[in-house]
Every structure is written in C-alpha cells, then in structure tokens.
N, CA, C and O of each residue as an XYZ file, in Angstrom:
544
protein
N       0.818     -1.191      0.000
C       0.000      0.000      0.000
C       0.870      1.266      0.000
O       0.444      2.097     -0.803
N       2.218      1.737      0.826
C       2.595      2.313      0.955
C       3.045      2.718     -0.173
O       2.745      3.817     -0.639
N       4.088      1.589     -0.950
C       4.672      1.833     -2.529
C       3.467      2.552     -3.690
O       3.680      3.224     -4.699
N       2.508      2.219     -3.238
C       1.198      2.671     -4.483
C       1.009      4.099     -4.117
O       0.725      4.911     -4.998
N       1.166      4.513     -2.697
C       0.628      6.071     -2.286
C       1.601      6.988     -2.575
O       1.396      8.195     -2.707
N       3.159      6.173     -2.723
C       3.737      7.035     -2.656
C       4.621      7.559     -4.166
O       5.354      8.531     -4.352
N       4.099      6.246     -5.257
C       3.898      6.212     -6.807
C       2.345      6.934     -7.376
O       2.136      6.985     -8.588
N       1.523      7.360     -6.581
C       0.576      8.277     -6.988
C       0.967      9.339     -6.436
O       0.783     10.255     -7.237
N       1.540      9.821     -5.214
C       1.786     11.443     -4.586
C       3.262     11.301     -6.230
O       3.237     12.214     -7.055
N       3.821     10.687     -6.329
C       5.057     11.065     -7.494
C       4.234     11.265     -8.675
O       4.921     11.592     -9.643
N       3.169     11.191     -8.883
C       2.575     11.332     -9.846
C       2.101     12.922    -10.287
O       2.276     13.625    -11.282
N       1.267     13.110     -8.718
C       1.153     14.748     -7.938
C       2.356     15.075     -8.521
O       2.399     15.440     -9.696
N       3.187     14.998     -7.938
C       4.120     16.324     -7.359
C       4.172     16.212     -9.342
O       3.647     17.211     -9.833
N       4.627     15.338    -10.256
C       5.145     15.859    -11.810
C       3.591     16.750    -12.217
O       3.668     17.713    -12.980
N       2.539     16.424    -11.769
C       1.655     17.029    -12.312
C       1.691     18.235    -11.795
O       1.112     19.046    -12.517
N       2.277     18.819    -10.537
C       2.251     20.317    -10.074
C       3.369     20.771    -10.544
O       3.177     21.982    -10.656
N       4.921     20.418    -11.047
C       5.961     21.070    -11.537
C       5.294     20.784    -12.646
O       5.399     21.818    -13.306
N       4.752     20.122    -13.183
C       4.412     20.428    -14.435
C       3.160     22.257    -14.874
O       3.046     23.129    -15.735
N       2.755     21.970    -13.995
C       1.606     23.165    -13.610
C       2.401     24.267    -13.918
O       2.319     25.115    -14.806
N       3.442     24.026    -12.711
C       4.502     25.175    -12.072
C       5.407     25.397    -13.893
O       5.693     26.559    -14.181
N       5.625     24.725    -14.524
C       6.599     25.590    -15.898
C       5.574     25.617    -16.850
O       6.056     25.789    -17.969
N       4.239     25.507    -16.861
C       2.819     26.283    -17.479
C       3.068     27.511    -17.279
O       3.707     28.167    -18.102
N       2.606     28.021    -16.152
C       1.900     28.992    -15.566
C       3.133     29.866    -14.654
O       2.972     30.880    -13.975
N       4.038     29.307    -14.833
C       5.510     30.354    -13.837
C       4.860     30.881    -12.691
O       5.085     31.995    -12.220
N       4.180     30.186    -12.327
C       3.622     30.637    -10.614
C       4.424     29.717     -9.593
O       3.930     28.774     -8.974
N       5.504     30.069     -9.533
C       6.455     29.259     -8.540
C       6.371     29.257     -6.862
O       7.095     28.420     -6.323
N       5.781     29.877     -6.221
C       5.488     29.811     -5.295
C       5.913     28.733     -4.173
O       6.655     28.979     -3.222
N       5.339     27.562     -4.441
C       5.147     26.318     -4.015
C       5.648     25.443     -4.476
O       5.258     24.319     -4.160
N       7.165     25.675     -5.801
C       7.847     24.953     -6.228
C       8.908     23.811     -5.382
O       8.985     22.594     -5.548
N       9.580     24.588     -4.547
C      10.460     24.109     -3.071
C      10.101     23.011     -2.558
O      10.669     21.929     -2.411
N       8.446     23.656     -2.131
C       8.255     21.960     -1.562
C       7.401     21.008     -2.483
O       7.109     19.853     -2.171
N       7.076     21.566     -3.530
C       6.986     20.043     -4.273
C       8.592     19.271     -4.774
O       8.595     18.078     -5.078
N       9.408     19.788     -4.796
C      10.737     19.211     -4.631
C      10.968     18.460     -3.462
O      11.303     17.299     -3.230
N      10.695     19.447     -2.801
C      11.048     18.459     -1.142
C      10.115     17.390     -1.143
O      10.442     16.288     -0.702
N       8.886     17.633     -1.638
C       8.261     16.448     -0.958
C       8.170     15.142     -2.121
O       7.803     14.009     -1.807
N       8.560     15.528     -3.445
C       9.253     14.721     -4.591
C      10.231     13.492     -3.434
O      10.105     12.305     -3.130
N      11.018     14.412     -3.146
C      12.240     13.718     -2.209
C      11.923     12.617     -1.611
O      12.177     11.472     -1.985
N      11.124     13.101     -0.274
C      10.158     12.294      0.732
C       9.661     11.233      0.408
O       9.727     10.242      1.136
N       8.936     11.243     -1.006
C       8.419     10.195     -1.723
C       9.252      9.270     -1.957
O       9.246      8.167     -1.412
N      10.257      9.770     -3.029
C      11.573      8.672     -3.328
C      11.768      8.085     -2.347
O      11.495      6.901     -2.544
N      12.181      8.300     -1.129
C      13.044      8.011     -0.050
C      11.739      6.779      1.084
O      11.673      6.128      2.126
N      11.048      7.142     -0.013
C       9.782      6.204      1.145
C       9.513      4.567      0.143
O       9.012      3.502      0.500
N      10.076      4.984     -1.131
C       9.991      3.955     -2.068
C      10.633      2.386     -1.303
O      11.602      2.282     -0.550
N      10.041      1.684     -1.627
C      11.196      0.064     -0.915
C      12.345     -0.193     -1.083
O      13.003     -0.934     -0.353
N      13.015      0.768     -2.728
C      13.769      0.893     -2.929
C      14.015      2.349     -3.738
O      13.868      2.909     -4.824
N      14.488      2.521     -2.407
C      14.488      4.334     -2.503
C      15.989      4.887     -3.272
O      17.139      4.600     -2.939
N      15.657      5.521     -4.081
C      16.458      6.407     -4.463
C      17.415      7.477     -3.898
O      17.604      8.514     -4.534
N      17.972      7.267     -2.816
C      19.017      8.418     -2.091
C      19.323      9.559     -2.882
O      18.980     10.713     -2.624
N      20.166      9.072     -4.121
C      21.102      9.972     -4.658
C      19.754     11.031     -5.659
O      20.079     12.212     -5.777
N      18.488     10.666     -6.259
C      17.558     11.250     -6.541
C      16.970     12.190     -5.519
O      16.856     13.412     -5.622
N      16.477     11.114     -4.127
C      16.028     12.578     -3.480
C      16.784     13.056     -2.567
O      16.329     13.299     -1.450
N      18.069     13.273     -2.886
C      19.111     14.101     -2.762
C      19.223     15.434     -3.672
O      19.584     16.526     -3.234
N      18.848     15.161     -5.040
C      19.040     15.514     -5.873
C      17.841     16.840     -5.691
O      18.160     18.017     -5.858
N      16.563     16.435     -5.357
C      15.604     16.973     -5.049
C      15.282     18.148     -3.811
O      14.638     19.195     -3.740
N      16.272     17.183     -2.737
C      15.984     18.546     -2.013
C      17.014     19.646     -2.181
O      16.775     20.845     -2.036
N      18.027     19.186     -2.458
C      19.157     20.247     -3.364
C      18.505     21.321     -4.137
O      18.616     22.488     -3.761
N      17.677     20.935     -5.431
C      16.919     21.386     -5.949
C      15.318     22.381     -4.798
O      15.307     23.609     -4.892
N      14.841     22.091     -4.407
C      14.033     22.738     -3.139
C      15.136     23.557     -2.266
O      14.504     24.391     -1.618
N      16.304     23.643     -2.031
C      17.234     24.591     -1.038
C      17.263     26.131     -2.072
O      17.323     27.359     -2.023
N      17.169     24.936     -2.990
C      18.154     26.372     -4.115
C      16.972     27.288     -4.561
O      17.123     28.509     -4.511
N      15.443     26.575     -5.127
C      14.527     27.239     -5.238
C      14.490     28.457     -3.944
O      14.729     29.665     -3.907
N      14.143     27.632     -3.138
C      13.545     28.409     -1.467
C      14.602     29.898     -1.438
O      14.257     31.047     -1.160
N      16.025     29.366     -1.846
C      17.093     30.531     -1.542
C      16.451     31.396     -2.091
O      15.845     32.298     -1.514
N      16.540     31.149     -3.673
C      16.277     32.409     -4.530
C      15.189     33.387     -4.402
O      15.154     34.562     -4.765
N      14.107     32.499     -3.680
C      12.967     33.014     -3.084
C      13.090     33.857     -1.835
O      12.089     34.490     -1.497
N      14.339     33.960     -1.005
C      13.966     34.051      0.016
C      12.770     33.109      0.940
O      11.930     33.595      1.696
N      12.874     32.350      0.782
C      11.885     31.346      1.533
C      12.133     30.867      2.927
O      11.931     29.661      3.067
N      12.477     31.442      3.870
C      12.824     30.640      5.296
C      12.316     29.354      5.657
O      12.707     28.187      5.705
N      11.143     30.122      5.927
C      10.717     28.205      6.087
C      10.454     27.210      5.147
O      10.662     26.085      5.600
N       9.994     27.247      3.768
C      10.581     26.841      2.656
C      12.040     26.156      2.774
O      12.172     24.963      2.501
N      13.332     27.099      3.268
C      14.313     26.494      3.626
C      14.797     25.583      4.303
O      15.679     24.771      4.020
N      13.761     25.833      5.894
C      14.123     25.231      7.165
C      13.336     23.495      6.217
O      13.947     22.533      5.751
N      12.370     23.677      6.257
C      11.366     22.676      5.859
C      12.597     21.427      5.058
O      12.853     20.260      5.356
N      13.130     22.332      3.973
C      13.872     21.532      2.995
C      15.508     20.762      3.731
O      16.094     19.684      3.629
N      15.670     21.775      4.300
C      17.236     21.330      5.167
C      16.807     20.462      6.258
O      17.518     19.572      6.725
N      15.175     20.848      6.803
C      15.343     19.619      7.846
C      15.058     17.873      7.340
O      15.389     16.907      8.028
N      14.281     17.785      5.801
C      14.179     16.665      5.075
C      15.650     15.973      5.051
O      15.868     14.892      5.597
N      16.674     16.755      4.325
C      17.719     16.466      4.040
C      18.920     16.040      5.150
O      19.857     15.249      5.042
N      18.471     16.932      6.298
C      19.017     16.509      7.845
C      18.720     15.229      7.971
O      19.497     14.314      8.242
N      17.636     15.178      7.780
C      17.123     13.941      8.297
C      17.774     12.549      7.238
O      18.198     11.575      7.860
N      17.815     12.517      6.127
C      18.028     11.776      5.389
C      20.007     11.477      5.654
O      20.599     10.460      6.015
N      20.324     12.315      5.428
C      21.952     12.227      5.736
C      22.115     11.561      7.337
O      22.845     10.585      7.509
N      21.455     12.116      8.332
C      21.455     11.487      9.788
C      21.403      9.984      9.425
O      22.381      9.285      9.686
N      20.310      9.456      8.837
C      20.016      8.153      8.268
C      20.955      7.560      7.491
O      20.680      6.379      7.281
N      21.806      7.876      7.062
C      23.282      7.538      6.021
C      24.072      7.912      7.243
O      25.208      7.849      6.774
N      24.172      8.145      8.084
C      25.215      8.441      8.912
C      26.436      9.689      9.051
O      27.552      9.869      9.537
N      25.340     10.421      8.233
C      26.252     11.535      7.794
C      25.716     12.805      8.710
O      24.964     13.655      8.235
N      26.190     12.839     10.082
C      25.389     13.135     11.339
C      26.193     14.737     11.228
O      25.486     15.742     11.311
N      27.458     14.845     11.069
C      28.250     16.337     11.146
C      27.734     17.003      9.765
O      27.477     18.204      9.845
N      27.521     16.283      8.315
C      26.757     17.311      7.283
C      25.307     18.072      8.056
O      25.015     19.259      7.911
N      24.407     16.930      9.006
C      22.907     16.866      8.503
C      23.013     18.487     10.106
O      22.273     19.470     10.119
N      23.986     18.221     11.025
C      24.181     19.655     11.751
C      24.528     20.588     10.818
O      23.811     21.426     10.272
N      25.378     20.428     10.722
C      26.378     21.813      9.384
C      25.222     22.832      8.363
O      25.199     24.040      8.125
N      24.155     21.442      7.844
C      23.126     22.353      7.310
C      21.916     22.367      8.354
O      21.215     23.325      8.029
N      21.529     21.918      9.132
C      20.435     22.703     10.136
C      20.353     23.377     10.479
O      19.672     24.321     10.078
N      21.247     23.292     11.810
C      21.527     24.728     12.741
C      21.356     25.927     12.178
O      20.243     26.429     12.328
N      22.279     26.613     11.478
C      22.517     27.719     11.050
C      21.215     28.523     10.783
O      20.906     29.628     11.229
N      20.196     27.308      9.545
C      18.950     27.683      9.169
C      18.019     27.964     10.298
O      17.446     29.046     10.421
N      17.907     27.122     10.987
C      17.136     27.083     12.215
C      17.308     27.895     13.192
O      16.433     28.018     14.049
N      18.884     28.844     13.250
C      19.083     29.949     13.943
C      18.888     31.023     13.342
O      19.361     31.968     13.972
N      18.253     31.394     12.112
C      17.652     32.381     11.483
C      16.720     33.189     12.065
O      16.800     34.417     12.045
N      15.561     32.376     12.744
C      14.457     32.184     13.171
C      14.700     32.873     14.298
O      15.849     32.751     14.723
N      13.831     33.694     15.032
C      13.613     34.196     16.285
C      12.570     34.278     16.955
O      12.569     34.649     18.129
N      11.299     33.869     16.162
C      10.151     33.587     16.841
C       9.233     32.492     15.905
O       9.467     32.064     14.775
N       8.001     32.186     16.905
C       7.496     31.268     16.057
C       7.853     29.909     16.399
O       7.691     29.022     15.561
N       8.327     29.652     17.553
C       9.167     28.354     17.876
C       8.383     27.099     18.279
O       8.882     25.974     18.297
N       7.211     27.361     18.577
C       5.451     26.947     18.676
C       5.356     26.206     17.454
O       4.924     25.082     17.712
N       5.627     26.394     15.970
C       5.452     25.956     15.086
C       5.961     24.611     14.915
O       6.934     24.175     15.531
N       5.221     23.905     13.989
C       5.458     22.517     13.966
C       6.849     22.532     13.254
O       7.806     21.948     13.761
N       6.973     23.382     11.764
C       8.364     23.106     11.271
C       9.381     23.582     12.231
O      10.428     22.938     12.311
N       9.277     24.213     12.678
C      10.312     24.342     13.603
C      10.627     23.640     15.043
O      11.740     23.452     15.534
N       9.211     23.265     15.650
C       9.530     22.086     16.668
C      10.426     20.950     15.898
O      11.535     20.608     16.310
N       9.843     20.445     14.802
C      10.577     19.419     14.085
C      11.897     19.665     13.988
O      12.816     18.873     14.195
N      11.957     20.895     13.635
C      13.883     21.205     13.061
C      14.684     20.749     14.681
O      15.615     19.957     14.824
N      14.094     21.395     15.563
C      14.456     21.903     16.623
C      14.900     20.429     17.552
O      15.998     20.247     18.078
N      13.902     19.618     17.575
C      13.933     18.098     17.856
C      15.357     17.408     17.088
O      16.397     17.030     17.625
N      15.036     17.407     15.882
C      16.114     16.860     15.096
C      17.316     17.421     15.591
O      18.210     16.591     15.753
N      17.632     18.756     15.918
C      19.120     19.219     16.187
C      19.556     18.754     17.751
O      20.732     18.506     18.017
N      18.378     18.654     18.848
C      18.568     18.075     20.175
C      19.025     16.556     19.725
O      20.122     16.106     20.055
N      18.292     15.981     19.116
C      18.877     14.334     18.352
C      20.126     14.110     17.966
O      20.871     13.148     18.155
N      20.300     15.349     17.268
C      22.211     15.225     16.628
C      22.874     15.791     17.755
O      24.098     15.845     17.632
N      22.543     16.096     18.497
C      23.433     17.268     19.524
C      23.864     15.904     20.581
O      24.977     15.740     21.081
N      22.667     15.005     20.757
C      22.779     13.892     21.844
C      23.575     12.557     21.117
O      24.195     11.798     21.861
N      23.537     12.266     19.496
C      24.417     11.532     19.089
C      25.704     12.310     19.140
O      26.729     11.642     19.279
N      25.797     13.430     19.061
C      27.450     14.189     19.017
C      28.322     13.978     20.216
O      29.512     13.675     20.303
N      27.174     14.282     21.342
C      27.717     14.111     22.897
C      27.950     12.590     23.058
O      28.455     12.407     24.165
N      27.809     11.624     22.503
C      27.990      9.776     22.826
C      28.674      9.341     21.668
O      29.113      8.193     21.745
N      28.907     10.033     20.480
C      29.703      9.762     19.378
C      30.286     10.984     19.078
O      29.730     11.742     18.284
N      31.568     11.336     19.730
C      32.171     13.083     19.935
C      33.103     12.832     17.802
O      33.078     13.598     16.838
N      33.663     11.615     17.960
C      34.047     11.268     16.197
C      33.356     12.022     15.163
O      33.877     12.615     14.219
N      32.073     11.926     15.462
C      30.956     12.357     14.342
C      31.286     13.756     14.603
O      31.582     14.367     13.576
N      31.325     14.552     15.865
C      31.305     15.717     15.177
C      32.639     16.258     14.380
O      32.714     17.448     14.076
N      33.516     15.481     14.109
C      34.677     16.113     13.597
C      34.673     15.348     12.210
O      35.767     15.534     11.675
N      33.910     14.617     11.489
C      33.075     13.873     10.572
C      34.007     12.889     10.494
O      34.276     12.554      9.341
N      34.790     12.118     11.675
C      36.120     10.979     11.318
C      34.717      9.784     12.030
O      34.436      9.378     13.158
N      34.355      9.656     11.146
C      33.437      8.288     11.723
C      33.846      6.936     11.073
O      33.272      5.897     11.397
C-alpha cells in the first residue's frame, strides 16, 4: 500500500511542476521538490542519490525566493536523510545555522521538528564526539 501512495503522490508532485513551468507561478515549487524527495526516499527501494538531488533542488529554489521556512522545511528533510546515512556532522552543518535564522514562532510545527532533530544530533554528538569532527 505504501509503494502505491507514494507512486501516486510522485505522480502529484510531476503534475504540479508540471503546472509550475505552465503557468511560472512558482510559489510552491520548493516543496513540491522536497516532498518529490520524501516520496523517493519512502519507495522500498528508494532512491538516495535522486532525493538528494531533489531537495538540493528545493534549497536552491527556497534561496532564490527568500523562503525561510521553505528552507528550514527543505534542510530539515535532508538533515534527516543524511542522519540516516550516517552523515550526522553534514545533517548539523546544514540545520543549525537555518534554524538559527528564526527568532520567533518556535510553537510551530516546522520548527519544533527542526528543533527536535538538532537536540537528536546534539545527543548523538555528545555519545559519538568522532561524528562531530566527521572521522566516523
């Protein structure tokens, strides 16, 4: 069931970038990238280096936009995915920083989420001190 929901949301998201280079109403481009990503990565046999590729693509949109949370949203996907590869000193390197942008609003779900995730890497850093110097 999961593989079918998440081969129809991939279906979505080409039908909204497809929308999106119709109509150049980009808006909401970022996170149909990001959530392109999400999808891949939920596949049984997920594509890493694709939705890698994707949220790369969603950072860079969001930048050009000025998009903060657009940003946070996209860096915390990608946090998350690299944490999962073990790549625990990248998935800090790009959080934090984004997530210290922010000065209010901390109530919010994307940002509880970001915020969780960086207490997570902060507590693997403190029991695996290696990772933070990325000699793992």
């Amino acid at each position: 069931m999961q593989t079918q929901q998440a081969a129809a949301g991939l279906n979505l998201v080409a039908a909204g970038l497809e929308k999106i280079d119709r109509t150049q109403t980009r808006w909401i481009e970022a996170e149909l990238y990001r959530v392109r990503g999400e999808l891949l990565r939920a596949l049984p046999k997920a594509d890493s280096p694709e939705a890698e590729a994707c949220f790369y693509q969603a950072l860079g949109v969001a930048d050009e936009q000025n998009a903060r949370l657009w940003q946070l949203r996209c860096a915390t996907s990608l946090a998350r995915m690299w944490n999962d590869e073990g790549r625990l000193s990248d998935a800090c390197d790009l959080l934090s920083p984004i997530y210290g942008w922010f000065t209010e609003g901390f109530d919010r779900p994307d940002l509880v989420e970001a915020k969780s995730l960086l207490d997570e890497f902060g507590g693997a850093i403190r029991r695996h001190p290696e990772a933070e110097t990325g000699s793992q």
